[in-house]
N, C-alpha and C positions, 0 to 999 in steps of 0.2 A: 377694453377691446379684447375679442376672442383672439387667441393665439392658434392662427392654423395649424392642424397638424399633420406630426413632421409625413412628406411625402414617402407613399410607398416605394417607389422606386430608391430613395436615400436609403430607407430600411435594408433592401434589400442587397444594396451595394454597399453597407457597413457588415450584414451576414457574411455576406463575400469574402469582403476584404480581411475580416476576423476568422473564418474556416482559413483562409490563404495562410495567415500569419501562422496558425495553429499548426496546420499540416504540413508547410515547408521543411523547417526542419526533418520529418518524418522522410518527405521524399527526397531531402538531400541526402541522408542516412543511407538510402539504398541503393538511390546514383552512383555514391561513391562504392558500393557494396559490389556494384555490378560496374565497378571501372578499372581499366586497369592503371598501373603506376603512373606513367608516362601520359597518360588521358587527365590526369589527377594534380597534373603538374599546366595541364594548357592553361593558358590565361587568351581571351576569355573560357570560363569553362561552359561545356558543352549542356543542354538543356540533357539532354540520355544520351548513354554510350550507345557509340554506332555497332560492336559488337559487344552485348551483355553479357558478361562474362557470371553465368550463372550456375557454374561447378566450383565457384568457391564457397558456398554453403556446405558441398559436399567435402571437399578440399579440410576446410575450419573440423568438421565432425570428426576427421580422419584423423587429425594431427594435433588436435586440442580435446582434451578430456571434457567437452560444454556438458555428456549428458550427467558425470559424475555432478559437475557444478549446478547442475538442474535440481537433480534430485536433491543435494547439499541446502542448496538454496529451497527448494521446497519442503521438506522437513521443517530448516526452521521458522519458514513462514507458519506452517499447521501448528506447530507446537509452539508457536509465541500467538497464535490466535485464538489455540485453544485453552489456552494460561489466562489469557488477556477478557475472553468473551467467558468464564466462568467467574472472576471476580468481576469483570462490569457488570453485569448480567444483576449479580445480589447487589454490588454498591449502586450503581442505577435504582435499583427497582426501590431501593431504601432511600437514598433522596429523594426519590419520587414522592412516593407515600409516607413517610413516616417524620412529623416533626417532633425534635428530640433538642434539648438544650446542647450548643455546639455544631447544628448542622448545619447550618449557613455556613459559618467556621471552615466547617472541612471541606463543605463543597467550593469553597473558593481557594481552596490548599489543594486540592486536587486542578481547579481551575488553572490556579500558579503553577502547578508541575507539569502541565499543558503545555505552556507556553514557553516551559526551559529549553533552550538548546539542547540537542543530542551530545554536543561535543564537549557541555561541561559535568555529563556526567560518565563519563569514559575514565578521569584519572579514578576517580572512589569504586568504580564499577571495577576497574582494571587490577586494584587491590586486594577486593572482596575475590575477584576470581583467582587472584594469584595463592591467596592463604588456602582457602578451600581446594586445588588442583584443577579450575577448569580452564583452565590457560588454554587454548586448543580445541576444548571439546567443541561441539554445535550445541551442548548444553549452555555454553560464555550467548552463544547469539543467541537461542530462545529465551532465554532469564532477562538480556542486557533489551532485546527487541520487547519481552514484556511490559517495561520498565517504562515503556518509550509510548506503547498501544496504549496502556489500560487508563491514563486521564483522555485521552481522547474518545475511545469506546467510552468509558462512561457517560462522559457529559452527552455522548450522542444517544444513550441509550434512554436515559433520562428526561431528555426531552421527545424521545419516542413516547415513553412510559405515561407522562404527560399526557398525553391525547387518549389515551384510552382510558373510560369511565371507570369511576371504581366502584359503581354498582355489581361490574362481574363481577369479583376479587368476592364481593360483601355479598352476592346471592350464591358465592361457591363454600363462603366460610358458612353460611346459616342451611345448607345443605351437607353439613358437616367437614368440610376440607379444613385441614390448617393456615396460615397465612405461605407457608412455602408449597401444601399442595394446591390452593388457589392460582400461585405465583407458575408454579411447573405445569397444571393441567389445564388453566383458562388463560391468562395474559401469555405465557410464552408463545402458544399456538396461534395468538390473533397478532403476536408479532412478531411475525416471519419478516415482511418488508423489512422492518426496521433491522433483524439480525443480520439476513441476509448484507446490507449497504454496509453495517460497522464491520462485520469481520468480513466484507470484502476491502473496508479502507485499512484495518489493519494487516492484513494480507498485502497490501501494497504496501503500505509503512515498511513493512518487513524486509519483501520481495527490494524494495530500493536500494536499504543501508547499505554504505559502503563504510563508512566512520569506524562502525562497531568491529565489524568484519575484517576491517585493514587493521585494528590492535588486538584483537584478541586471536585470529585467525592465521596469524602473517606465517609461524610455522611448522602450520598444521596443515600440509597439502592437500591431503587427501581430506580434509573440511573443508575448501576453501568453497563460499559461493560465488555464482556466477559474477556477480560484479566486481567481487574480489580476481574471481581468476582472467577477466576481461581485460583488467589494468596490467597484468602480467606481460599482456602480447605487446603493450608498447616496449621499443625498443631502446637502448642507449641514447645511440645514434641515428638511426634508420626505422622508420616503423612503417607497417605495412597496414595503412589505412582503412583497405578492403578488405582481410580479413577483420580486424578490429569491429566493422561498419558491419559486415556479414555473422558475426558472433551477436553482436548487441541485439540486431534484428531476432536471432534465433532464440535471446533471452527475455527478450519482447513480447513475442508470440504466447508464453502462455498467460499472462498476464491478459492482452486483449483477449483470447480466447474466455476467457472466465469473466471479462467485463463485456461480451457479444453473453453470453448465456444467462449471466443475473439481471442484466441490464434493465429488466419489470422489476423486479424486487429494489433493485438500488435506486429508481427513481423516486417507487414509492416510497422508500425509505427516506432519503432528504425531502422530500415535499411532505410527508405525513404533520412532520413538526412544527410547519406552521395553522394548519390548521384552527389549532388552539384556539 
């Protein structure tokens, strides 16, 4: 017996009820961002403040360093993506292409360091920085964040690399190219989507840590990134919710912003790979 299928309407009220789940949090975030103390304490609490208190965005800029933490935290997202997407980029395209005694081997060594926790590699990382002097620097978080990107960016890049024929690569080599001017002047350019989605996920990878940031950064102020210097404003005793809620949002924003602008490229990127 055919099994009817499932009603449009249930589709549509699981879409619902999964965007709801999704984005609540987000606008409790701001509720609280635009509440004030005493509003923050009602029980029940209120669906929006009855006056939105929307001069503490301006209030947080004034009194809290966000834009040094911005820039902090953007630096070392660029320069752990752009560490991360130049060895993915060749160790990708060599998996891809080139069978060699031992690559299965490493490609599931790389696989395995994938799937390591961030936090058990902070003691060995925290030593390597201490003997060398980058205790402090934002060089500890671009090195320690590369560390973190580059099995991920590979294996994504790899199964990019996969879908594209290698008849290009083999009518750019027999027109004379080498296998790395083949690699830089035909496959990079037809894989934009793909670059575009991995160094937007390591860019987030980055853009998130807090781990790395709260040991190697803790007394280096004028390094601290954003999420490092977010945890700061909690207090002892007392912590002031709304700003905390109004900072987070403001370190938020450029993050969506750059996932509103890629967002062609990053789709086409994780759907290219199945293709296959």
């Amino acid at each position: 017996m055919r099994q009817r299928p499932l009603p449009r309407l249930a589709l549509y009220l699981s879409a619902v009820a999964t965007c709801a789940i999704l984005v609540f949090p987000i606008y409790w975030l701001v509720v609280t961002a635009l509440s004030q103390p005493d509003q923050l304490r009602q029980l029940p609490p209120s669906f929006w403040p009855s006056q939105p208190n929307w001069g503490v965005f301006g209030r947080v800029l004034g009194e809290r360093p966000i834009g040094l933490w911005l820039i902090n935290s953007t630096l070392a997202a660029l320069g752990a993506v752009a560490i991360s997407m130049a060895v993915s980029i060749l160790a990708g395209y060599a998996l891809s292409r080139f069978r060699v005694k031992g690559g299965q081997s490493l490609g599931l060594f790389i696989l395995t360091a994938k799937m390591l926790p961030a936090t058990l590699l902070v003691i060995p990382l925290f030593g390597i920085f201490r003997a060398t002097g980058l205790i402090g620097s934002l060089w500890s978080i671009i090195l320690a964040h590369a560390t973190l990107i580059v099995p991920f960016t590979t294996w994504m890049l790899k199964g990019y690399f996969d879908t594209i024929p290698q008849e290009l690569e083999q009518a750019a080599m027999v027109d004379g190219c080498s296998p790395l001017g083949a690699l830089f002047r035909v496959i990079l350019p037809v894989s934009t989507p793909g670059l575009a989605a991995t160094a937007l996920y390591g860019f987030v990878l980055s853009w998130s840590d807090y781990a790395y940031a709260r040991t190697f950064l803790t007394n280096a102020q004028g390094n601290w990134t954003a999420n490092l210097g977010i945890t700061t404003m909690k207090g002892e005793y007392v912590s002031n919710w709304a700003d905390i809620s109004a900072a987070s949002i403001l370190v938020a924003l450029p993050v969506l912003a750059i996932y509103l602008f890629l967002e062609r490229y990053l789709v086409g990127g994780l759907t290219a790979g199945s293709d296959k």
